[in-house]
TORKOL-4160 file (C-alpha; in steps of 0.2 Angstrom, whole numbers, padded with zeros to 4 digits, m for minus):
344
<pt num="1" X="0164" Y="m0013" Z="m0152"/>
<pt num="2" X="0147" Y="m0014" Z="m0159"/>
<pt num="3" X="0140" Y="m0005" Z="m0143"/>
<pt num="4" X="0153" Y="0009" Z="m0147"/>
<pt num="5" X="0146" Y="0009" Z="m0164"/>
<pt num="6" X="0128" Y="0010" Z="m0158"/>
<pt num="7" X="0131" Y="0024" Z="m0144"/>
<pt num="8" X="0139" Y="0035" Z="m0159"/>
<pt num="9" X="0122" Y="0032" Z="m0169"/>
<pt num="10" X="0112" Y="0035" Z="m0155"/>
<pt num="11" X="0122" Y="0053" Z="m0151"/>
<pt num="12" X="0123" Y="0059" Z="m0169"/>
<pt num="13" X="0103" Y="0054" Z="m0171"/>
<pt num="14" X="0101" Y="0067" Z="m0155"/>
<pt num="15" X="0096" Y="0064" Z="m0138"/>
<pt num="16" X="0093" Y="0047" Z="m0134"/>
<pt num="17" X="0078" Y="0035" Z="m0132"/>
<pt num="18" X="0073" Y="0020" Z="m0123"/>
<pt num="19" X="0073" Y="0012" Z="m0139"/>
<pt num="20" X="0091" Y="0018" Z="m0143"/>
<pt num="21" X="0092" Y="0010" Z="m0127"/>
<pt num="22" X="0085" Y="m0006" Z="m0132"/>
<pt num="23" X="0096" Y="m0006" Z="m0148"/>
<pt num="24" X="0111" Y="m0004" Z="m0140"/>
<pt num="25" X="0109" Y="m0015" Z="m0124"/>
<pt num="26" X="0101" Y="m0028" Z="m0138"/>
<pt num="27" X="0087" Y="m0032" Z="m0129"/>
<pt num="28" X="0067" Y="m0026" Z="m0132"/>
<pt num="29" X="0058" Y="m0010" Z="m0125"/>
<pt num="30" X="0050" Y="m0019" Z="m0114"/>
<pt num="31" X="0066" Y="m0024" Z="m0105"/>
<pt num="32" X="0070" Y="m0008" Z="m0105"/>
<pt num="33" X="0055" Y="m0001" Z="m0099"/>
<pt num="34" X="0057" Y="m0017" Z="m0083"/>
<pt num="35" X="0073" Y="m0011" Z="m0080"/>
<pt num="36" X="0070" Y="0008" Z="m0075"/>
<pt num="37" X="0056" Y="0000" Z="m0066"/>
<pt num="38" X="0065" Y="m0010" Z="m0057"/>
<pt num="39" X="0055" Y="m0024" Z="m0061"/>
<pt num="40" X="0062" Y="m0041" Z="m0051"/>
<pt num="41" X="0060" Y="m0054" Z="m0068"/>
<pt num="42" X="0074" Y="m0047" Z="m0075"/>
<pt num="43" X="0090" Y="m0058" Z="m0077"/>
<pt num="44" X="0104" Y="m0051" Z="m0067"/>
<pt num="45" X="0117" Y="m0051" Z="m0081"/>
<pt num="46" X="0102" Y="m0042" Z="m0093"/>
<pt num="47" X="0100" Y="m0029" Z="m0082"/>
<pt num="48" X="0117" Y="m0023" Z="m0081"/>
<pt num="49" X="0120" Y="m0023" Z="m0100"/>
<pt num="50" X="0104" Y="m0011" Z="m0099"/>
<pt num="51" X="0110" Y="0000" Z="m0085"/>
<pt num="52" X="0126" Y="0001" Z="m0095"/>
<pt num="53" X="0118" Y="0005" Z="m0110"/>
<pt num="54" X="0109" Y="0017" Z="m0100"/>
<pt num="55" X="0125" Y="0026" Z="m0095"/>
<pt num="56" X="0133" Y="0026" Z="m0109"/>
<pt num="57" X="0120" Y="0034" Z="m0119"/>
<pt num="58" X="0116" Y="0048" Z="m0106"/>
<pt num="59" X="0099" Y="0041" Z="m0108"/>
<pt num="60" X="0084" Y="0049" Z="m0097"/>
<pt num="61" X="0066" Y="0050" Z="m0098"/>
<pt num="62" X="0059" Y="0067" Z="m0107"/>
<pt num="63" X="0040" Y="0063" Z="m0107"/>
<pt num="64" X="0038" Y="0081" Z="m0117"/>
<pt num="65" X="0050" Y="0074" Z="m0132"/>
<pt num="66" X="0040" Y="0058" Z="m0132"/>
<pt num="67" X="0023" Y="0069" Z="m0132"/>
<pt num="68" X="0031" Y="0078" Z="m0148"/>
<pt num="69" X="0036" Y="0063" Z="m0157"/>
<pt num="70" X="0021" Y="0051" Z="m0155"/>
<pt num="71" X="0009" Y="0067" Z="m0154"/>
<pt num="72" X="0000" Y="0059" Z="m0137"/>
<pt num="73" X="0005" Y="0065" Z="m0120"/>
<pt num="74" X="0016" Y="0053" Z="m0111"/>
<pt num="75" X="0000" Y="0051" Z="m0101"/>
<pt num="76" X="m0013" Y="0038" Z="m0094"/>
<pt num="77" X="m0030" Y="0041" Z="m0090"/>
<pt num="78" X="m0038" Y="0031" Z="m0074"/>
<pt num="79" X="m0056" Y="0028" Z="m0071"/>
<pt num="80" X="m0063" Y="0025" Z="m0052"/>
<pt num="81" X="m0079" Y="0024" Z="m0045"/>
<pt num="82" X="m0072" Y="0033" Z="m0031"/>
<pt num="83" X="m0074" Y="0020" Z="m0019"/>
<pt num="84" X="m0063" Y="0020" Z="m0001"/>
<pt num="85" X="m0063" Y="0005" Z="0000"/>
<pt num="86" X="m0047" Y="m0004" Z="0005"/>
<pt num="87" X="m0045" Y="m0015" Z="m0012"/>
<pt num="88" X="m0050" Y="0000" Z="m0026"/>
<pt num="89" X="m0041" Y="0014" Z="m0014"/>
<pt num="90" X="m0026" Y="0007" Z="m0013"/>
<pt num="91" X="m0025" Y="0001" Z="m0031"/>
<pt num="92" X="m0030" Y="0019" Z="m0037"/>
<pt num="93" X="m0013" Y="0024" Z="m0025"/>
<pt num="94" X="0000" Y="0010" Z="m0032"/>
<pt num="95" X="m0008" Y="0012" Z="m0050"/>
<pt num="96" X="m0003" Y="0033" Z="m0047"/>
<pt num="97" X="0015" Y="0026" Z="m0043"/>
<pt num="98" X="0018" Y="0015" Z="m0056"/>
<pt num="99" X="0014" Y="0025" Z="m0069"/>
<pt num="100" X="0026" Y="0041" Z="m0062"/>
<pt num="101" X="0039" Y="0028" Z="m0061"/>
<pt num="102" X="0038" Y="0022" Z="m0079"/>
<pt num="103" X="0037" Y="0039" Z="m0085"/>
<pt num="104" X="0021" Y="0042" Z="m0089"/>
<pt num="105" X="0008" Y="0057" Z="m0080"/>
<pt num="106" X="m0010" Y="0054" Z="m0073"/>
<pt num="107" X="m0026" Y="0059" Z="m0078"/>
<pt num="108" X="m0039" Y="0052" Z="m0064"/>
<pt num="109" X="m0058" Y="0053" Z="m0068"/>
<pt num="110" X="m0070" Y="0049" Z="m0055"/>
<pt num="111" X="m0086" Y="0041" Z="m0060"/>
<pt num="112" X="m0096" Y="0039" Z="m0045"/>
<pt num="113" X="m0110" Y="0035" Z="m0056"/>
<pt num="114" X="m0104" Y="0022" Z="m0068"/>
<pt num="115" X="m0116" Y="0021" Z="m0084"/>
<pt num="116" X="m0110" Y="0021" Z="m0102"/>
<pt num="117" X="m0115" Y="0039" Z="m0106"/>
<pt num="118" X="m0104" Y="0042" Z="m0089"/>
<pt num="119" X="m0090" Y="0032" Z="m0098"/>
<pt num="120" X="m0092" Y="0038" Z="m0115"/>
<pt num="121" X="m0088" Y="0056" Z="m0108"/>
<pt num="122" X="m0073" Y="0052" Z="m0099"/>
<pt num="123" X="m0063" Y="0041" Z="m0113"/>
<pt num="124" X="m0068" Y="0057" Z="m0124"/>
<pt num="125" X="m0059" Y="0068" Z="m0111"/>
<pt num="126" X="m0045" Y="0057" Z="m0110"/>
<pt num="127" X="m0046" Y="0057" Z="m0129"/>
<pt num="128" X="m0046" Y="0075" Z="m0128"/>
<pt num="129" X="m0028" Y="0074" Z="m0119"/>
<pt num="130" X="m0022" Y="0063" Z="m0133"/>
<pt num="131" X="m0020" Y="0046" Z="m0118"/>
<pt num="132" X="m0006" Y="0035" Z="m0122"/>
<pt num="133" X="m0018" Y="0017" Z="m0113"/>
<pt num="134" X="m0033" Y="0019" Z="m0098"/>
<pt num="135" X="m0036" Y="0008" Z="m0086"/>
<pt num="136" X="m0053" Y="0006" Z="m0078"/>
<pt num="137" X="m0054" Y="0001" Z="m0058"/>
<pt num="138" X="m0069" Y="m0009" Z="m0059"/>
<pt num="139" X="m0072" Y="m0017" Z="m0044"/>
<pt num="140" X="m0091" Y="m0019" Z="m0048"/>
<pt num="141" X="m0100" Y="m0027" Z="m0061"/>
<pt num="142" X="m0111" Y="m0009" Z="m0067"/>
<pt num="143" X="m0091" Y="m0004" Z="m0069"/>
<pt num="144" X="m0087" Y="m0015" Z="m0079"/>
<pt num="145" X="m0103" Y="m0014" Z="m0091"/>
<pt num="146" X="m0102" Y="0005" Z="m0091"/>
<pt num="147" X="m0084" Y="0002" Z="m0097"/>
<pt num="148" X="m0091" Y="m0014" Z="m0110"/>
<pt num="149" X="m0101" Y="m0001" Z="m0119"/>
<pt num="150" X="m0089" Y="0013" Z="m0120"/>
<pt num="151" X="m0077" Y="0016" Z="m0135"/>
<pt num="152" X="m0058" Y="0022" Z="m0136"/>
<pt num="153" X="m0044" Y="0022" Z="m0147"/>
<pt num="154" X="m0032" Y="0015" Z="m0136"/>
<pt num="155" X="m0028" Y="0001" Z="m0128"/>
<pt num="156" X="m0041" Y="m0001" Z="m0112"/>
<pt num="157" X="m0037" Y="m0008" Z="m0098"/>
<pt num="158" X="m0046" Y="m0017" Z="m0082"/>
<pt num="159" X="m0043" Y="m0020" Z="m0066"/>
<pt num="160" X="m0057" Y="m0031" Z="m0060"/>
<pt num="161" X="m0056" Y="m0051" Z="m0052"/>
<pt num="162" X="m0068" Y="m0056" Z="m0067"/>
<pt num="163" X="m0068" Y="m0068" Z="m0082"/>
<pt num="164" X="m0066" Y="m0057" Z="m0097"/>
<pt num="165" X="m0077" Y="m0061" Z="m0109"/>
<pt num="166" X="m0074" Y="m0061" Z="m0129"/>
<pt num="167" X="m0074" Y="m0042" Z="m0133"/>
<pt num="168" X="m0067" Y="m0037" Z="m0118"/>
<pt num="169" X="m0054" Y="m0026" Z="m0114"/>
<pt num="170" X="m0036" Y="m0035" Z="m0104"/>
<pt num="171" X="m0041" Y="m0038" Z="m0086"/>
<pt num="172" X="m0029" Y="m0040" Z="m0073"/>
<pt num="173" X="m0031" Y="m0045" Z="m0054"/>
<pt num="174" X="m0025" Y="m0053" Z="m0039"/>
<pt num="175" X="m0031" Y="m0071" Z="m0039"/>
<pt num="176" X="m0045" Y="m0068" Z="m0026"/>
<pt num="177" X="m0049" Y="m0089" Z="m0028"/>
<pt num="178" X="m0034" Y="m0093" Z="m0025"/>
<pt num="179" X="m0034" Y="m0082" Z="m0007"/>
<pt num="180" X="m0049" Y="m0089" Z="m0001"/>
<pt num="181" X="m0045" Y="m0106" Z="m0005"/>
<pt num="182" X="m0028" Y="m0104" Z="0005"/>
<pt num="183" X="m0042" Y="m0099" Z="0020"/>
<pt num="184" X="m0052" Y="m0115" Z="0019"/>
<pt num="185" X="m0036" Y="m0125" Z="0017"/>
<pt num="186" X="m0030" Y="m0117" Z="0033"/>
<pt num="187" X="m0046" Y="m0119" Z="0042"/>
<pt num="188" X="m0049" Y="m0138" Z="0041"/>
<pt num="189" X="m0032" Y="m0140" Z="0042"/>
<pt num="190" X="m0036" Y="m0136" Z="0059"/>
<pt num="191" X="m0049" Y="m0148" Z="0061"/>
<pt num="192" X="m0064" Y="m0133" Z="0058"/>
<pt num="193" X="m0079" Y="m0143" Z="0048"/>
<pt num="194" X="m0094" Y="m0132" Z="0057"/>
<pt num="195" X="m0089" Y="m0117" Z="0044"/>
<pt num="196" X="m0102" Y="m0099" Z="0040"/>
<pt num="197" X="m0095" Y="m0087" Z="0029"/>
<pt num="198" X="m0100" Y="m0069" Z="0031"/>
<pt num="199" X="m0098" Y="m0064" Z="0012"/>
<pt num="200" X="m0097" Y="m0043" Z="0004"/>
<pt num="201" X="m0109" Y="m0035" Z="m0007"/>
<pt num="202" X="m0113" Y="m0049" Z="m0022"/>
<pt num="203" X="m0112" Y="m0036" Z="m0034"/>
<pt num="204" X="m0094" Y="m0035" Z="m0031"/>
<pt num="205" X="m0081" Y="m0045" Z="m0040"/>
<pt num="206" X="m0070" Y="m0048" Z="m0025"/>
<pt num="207" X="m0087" Y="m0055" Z="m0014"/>
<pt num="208" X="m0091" Y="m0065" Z="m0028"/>
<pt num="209" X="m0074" Y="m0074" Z="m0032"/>
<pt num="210" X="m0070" Y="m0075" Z="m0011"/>
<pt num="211" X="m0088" Y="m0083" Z="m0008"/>
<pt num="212" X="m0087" Y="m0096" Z="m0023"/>
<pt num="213" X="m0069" Y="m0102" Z="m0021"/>
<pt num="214" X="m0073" Y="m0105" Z="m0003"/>
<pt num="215" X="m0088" Y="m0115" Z="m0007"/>
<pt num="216" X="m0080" Y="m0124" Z="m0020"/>
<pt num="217" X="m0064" Y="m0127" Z="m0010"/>
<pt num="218" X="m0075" Y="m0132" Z="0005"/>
<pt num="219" X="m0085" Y="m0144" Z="m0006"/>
<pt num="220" X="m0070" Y="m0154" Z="m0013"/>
<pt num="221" X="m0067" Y="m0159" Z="0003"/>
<pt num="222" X="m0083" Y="m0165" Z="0007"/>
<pt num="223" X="m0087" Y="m0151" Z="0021"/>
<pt num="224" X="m0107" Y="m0141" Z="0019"/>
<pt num="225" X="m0102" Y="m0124" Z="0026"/>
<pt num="226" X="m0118" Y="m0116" Z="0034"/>
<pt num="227" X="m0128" Y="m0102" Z="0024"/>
<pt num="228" X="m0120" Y="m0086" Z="0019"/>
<pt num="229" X="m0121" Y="m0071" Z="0029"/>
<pt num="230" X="m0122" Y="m0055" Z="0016"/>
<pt num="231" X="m0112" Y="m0042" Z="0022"/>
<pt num="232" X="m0106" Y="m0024" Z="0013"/>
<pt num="233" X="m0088" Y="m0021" Z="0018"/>
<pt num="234" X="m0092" Y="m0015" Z="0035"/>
<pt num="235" X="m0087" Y="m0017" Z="0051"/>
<pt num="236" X="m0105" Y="m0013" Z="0058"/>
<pt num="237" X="m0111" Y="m0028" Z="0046"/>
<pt num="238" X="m0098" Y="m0040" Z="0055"/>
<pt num="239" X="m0102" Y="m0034" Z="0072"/>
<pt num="240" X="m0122" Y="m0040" Z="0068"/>
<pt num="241" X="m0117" Y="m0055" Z="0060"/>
<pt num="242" X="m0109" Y="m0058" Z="0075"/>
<pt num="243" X="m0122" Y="m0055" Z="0084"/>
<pt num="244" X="m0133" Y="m0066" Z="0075"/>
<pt num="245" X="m0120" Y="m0082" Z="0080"/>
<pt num="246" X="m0119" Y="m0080" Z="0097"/>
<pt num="247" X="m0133" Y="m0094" Z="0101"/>
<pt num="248" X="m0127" Y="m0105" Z="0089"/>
<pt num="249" X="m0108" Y="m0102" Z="0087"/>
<pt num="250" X="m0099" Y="m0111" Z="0072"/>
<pt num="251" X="m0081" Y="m0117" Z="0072"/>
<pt num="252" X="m0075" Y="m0103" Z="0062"/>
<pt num="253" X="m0079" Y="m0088" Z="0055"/>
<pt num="254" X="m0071" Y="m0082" Z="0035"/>
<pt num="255" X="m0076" Y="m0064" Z="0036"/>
<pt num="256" X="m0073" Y="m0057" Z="0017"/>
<pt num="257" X="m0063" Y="m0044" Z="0022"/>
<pt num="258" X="m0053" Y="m0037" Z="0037"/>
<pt num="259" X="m0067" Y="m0024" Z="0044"/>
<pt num="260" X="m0081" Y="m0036" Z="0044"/>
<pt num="261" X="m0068" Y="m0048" Z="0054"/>
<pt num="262" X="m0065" Y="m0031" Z="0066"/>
<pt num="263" X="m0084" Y="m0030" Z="0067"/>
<pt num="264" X="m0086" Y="m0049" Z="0071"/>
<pt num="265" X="m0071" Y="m0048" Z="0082"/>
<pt num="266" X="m0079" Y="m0031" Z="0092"/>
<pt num="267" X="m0095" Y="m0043" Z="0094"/>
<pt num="268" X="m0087" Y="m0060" Z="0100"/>
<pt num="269" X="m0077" Y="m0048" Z="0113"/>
<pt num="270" X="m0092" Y="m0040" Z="0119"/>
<pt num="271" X="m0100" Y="m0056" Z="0122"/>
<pt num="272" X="m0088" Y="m0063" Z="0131"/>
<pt num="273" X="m0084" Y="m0077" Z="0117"/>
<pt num="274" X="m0064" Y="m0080" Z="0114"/>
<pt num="275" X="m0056" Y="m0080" Z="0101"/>
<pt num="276" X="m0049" Y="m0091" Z="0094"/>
<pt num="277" X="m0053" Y="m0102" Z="0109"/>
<pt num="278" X="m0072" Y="m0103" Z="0105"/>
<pt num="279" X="m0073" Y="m0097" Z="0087"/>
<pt num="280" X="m0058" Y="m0096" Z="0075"/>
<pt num="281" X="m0061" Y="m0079" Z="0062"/>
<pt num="282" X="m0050" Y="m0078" Z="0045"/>
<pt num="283" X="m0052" Y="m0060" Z="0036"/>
<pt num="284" X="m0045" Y="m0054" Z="0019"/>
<pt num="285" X="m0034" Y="m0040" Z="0014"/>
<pt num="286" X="m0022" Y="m0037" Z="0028"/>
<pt num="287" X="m0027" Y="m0020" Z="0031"/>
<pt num="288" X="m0016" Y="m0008" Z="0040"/>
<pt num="289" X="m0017" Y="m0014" Z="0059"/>
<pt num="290" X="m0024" Y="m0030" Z="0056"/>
<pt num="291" X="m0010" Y="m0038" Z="0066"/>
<pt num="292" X="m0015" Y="m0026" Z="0079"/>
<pt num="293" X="m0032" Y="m0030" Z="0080"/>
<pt num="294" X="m0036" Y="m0041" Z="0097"/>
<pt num="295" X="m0031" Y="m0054" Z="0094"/>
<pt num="296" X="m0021" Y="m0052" Z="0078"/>
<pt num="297" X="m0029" Y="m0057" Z="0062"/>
<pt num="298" X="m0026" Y="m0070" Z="0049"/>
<pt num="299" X="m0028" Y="m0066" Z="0035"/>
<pt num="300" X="m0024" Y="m0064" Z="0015"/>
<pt num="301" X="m0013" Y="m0050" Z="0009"/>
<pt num="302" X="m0015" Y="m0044" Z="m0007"/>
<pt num="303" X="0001" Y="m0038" Z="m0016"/>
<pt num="304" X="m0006" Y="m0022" Z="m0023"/>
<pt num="305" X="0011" Y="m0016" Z="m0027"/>
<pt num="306" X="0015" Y="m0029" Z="m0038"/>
<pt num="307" X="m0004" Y="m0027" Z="m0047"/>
<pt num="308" X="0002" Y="m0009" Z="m0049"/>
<pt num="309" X="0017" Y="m0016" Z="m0059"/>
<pt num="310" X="0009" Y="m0029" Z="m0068"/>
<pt num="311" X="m0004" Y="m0017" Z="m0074"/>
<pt num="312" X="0008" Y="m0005" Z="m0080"/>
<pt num="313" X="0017" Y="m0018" Z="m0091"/>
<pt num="314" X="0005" Y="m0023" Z="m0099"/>
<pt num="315" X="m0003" Y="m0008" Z="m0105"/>
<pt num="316" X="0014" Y="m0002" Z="m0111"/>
<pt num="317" X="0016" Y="m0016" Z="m0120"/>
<pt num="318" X="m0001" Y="m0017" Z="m0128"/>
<pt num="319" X="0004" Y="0005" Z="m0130"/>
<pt num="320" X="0023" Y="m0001" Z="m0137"/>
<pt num="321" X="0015" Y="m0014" Z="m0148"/>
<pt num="322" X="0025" Y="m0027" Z="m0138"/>
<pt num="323" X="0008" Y="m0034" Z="m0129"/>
<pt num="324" X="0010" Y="m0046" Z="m0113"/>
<pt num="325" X="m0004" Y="m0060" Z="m0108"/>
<pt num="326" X="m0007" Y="m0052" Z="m0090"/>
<pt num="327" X="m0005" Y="m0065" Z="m0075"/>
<pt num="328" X="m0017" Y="m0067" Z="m0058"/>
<pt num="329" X="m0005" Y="m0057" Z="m0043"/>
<pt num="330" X="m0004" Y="m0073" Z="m0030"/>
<pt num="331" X="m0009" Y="m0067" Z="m0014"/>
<pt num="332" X="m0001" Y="m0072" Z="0003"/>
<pt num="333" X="m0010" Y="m0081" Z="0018"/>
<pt num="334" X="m0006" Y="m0074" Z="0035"/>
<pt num="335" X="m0008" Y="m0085" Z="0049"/>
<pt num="336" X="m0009" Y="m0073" Z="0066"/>
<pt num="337" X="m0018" Y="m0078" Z="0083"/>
<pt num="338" X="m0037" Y="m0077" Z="0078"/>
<pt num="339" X="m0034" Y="m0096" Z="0074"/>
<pt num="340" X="m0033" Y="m0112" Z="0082"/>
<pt num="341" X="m0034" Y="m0129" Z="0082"/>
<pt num="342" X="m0051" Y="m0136" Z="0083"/>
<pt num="343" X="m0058" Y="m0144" Z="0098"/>
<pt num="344" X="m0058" Y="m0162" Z="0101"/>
């Protein structure tokens, strides 16, 4: 009876909202919002009294009707460096998605040259097109300073594996520590104690959190990897990394993504060394073909899809008043042939 009586309210008061939703369903916006997303952390039971609700009303989105009514656009603005690179790419691609599956448009900017003047243009554009939340891909630190010193009046938010620091605007990442740490676990649980790690550009924030969880994972157990190898993404800088080992080999190899570990792997194969046999390599990102690379890779995947989610609830929320405290996206280890016991 008394969601008879709110579906009548809702229909006289017009054409129905996700709040009338909300109301009627007796859950928050948020719930709402999860529920059109298809969100998994919604209970079973909840989820149909929404979709009920949902049918009862005749409820569907009208992005326009919400641009009239809260005077903004129903849209978010995005800022990337324009990097193709695997992690910021396919970010930029999931973020695209989510965004067109909670109802909102996109408004990409690229700023291939992050400073603050840079930034401080592109939130006034988004300004200019009256932005419901941003979200800054900052995969580097001059990103993420460029994004510090910029101003906007709405809510900001960052995709970066940082520690924010007081001022900042929400981050929200995958928990690059915890991947690398499931690497060094997986390595000397194969008996591997003669250890190099062939690290990305330290100005990134993935490099950074990969290279320090590993030595701080290797330490606890009492192992002294060999010095870093600086690398840049590349497979060209894995292939001369590897190159560098081939007198000296180590037990195993953690490259700090998958095309370094192709590059490594082109340079072992050239020189005859097997893998895993000889050397054991671990990569990170599981990167279409990985597990077609010879041999297949282990490696951590990163759950970009759910990142994409995550990130668009909580900017709603902090858009909806209803503000969530954003969670590290666990990755997943992958353990394929480029691994072995150690030998006795």
């Amino acid at each position: 009876m008394d969601q008879e009586v709110g579906v009548a309210g809702a229909v006289r008061a017009g054409r129905p909202g996700m709040n009338d939703v909300a109301k009627v369903a007796g859950v928050s916006h948020q719930t709402v919002s999860r529920v059109l997303n298809d969100h998994p952390n919604v209970r079973p039971e909840t989820r149909q009294r929404v979709l009920e609700a949902i049918d009862a009303l005749g409820y569907r989105r009208n992005s326009a009707a919400r641009a009239l009514v809260t005077r903004r656009s129903a849209t978010v603005g995005i800022v990337t460096s324009g990097s193709m690179q695997f992690g910021p790419a396919t970010t930029l691609a999931v973020l695209e998605q989510s965004a067109r599956a909670a109802g909102y448009f996109v408004s990409v900017a690229t700023a291939a040259e992050p400073t603050p003047e840079t930034m401080t243009e592109i939130f006034g554009s988004f300004m200019d097109q009256s932005v419901e939340g941003i979200v800054v891909i900052a995969p580097e630190e001059r990103v993420a300073n460029a994004a510090r010193a910029a101003s906007a009046h709405v809510p900001v938010l960052m995709l970066a594996a940082m520690d924010p620091q007081p001022g900042d605007p929400t981050v929200v990442h995958v928990d690059q520590r915890s991947g690398a740490r499931l690497l060094v676990r997986h390595l000397l649980d194969l008996g591997h104690r003669d250890l190099v790690h062939v690290s990305g550009p330290l100005d990134w924030f993935d490099a950074l959190a990969r290279r320090d969880a590993w030595h701080d994972e290797l330490a606890s157990s009492g192992v002294h990897p060999r010095e870093d190898i600086v690398g840049d993404w590349t497979a060209e800088a894995g292939y001369q990394a590897g190159r560098a080992l081939l007198g000296n080999l180590p037990d195993a190899v953690f490259a700090a993504n998958d095309q370094t570990a192709l590059g490594l792997l082109h340079a072992f194969a050239e020189a005859g060394v097997r893998v895993p046999d000889d050397v054991s390599v671990v990569g990170y990102d599981d990167v279409q073909g990985s597990d077609h690379f010879i041999p297949p890779l282990t490696t951590v995947r990163q759950d970009f899809d759910a990142l994409g989610r995550h990130a668009m609830e909580v900017l709603i929320g902090a858009v909806t008043g209803e503000p969530l405290v954003p969670v590290p996206v666990p990755p997943q280890l992958l353990v394929r042939a480029s691994t072995a016991a150690a030998h006795s």
